[in-house]
Each structure stands twice: as C-alpha cells, then as structure tokens.
Residue, then its C-alpha position, 0 to 999 in steps of 0.5 A: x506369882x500372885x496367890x489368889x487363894x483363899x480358904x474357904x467362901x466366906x473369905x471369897x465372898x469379904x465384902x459382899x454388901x446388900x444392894x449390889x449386883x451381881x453375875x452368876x454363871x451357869x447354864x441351867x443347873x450345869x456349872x453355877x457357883x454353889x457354894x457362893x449362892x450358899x453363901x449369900x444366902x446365909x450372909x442375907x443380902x437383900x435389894x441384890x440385882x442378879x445377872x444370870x442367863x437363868x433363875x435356877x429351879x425353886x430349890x435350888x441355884x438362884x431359886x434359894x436366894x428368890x424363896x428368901x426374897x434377897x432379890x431386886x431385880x433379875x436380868x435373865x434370858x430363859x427363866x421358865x424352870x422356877x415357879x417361884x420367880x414367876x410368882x414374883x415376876x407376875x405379882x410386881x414383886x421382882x423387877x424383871x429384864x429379860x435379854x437374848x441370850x446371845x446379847x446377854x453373853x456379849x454384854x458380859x464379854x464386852x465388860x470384860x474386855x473394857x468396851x463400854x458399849x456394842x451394837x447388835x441387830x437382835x431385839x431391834x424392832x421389839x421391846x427389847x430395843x425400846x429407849x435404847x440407840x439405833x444406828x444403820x450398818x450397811x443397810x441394817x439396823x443395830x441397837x447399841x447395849x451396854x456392857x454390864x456393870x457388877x460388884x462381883x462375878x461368881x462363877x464355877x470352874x471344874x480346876x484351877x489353881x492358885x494363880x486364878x487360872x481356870x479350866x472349865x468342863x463340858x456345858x460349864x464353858x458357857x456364861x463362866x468364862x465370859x463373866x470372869x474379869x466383868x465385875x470388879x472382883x472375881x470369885x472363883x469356886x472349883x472342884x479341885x484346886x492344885x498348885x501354880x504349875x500343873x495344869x497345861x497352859x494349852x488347857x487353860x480357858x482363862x488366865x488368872x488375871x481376870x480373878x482376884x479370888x479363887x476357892x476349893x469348892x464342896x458338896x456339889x449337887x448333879x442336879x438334871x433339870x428335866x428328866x426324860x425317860x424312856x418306857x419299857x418294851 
C-alpha cells in the first residue's frame, strides 16, 4: 500500500509556485481546506488563479488570500459574502469569471474523470456562453465547457487515512470530492487521520488513488456564515 502521508502543510503543499491555479473545496464556510489557505498565505504566492464555488468572507477562507492581494483571478459561482472581493472585482483589480454552480461542479468532475470537454444547456443564451461552441441535441441547444485544468486540488475530508482514502461529513460532501483527482496533485487535510484499515470501504467516498498527499489538519474554525436568530417571547 502507497503511504501517501505527509507530516505537516508545509510538506503537503512542496511545490506550490506563484502563478499557478488552483481548486479550493467547500461550500461557504462549511469543509474549505484551512490549513492549506493558511499555508498560502504565509508562502505568499502571488498571480494565483482560484477555482472555488465561493470566495470566502473578508477574514477568513479565501478571504485571507484576497486582503494580501495573492489572487489573479476568481472562477466562482456565489461570491456575495466578501466585501473585499467585490471591492476588487469592481476596481479592475481581480480578474473575475463567474460559472453556474452546477456547471462549475461538472467542470471539476469531468477533470477528474479525464474528459477534456462536456456539453450543458446552462448559461445558453446569456454571457456565459459568449465564444464558447454551441451545438443542437434533440431540438435543444448546449454549450460545450471545458474541464478545468490546476496544479493542485486542496480539499478538506472529515477521515482519511494513509492510503488517501477519504470520507467526507455532512455539506463538506459538495465540490471536495469532485475536485479530488482534477488537478495534478491532491492535497488532502482532515480532522482525524488513522491507519490503512480502519475505515469501512463501504463509508469511504473517495479512494486514495485520486490523492497524492494527505495531512492531519489543526485548529479548525466552526465559523456560521449568516446568523439568524430568533427573538424572545
């Protein structure tokens, strides 16, 4: 069995360079890879591309990378929560492309499997399909995407264990598993890291072949991005 264990995030994240792309999970603030974010930060890469369905809050998530002006450009679908990236989105200052949601999923997944292209019927008719190959399917009309290309997929598992296998917890089981395997290296944080053999194969959501690195992760935040409460009778 392939040890794919590493011992800390700064080994996990060997040869990250500035310039390159990558693909951060997590669906608002639930399952992002925080310690790698951490990581960049600190390293300083600068000209980044960042595909992630969303671009953190101000403080915290992507947010961090965006206040130290280490990103090129954003390939998101929501991007509402961070008043910072809209201040640079706005300025000319960050290079934006937004992407459905479902469509930037599929663009991760199809990496993943191999397939250089797919088409969709969403965004046909609107900006999203400007330049981009139109073709017919039964009286419908379809934009052909392209799958994503990355240096590294960072994405945050709840277990995994030495051999890369992976299993994800609740919402964290949304843009992680499918950019597992997308990039040409996959880093792998999680909460509790155990040896080859005690997770259940029939638990595990993805097999350690598509993660080259994995990591025990620290100091996880339960951040709720939107509070709502309700008042006293």
């Amino acid at each position: 069995m392939i040890n794919k264990k590493v011992n800390n995030v700064q080994e996990a994240l060997k040869g990250v360079k500035s310039g390159m792309t990558f693909m951060l999970g997590g669906f608002g603030l639930c399952g992002i890879p925080e310690n790698a974010i951490t990581e960049l930060v600190r390293l300083g890469v600068k000209d980044v591309t960042c595909i992630s369905n969303n671009a953190g809050v101000d403080d915290f998530g992507l947010g961090l990378l965006l206040q130290n002006r280490q990103v090129k450009k954003m390939i998101s679908s929501y991007v509402g929560e961070n008043d910072e990236f809209e201040r640079q989105m706005l300025s000319g200052e960050l290079e934006v492309e937004l992407t459905p949601q479902g469509t930037l999923a599929e663009k991760c997944r199809a990496a993943q499997a191999g397939f250089p292209a797919f088409y969709t019927p969403a965004g046909y008719g609107t900006e999203v399909a400007e330049g981009k190959e139109t073709r017919e399917f039964n009286g419908k009309m379809y934009v052909l995407e392209p799958a994503f290309k990355a240096d590294f997929s960072f994405v945050k598992a709840w277990k995994g264990d030495a051999a890369g296998n992976l299993i994800f917890k609740g919402t964290s089981r949304n843009f992680n598993p499918n950019m597992c395997g997308a990039a040409t290296i996959t880093v792998a944080e999680v909460e509790e890291l155990v040896p080859v053999g005690e997770l259940d194969p029939n638990q595990i959501h993805i097999p350690g072949i598509f993660v080259q690195r994995i990591f025990q992760g620290e100091k996880y935040e339960k951040r709720i991005e939107q509070r709502t409460v309700r008042q006293r009778n």
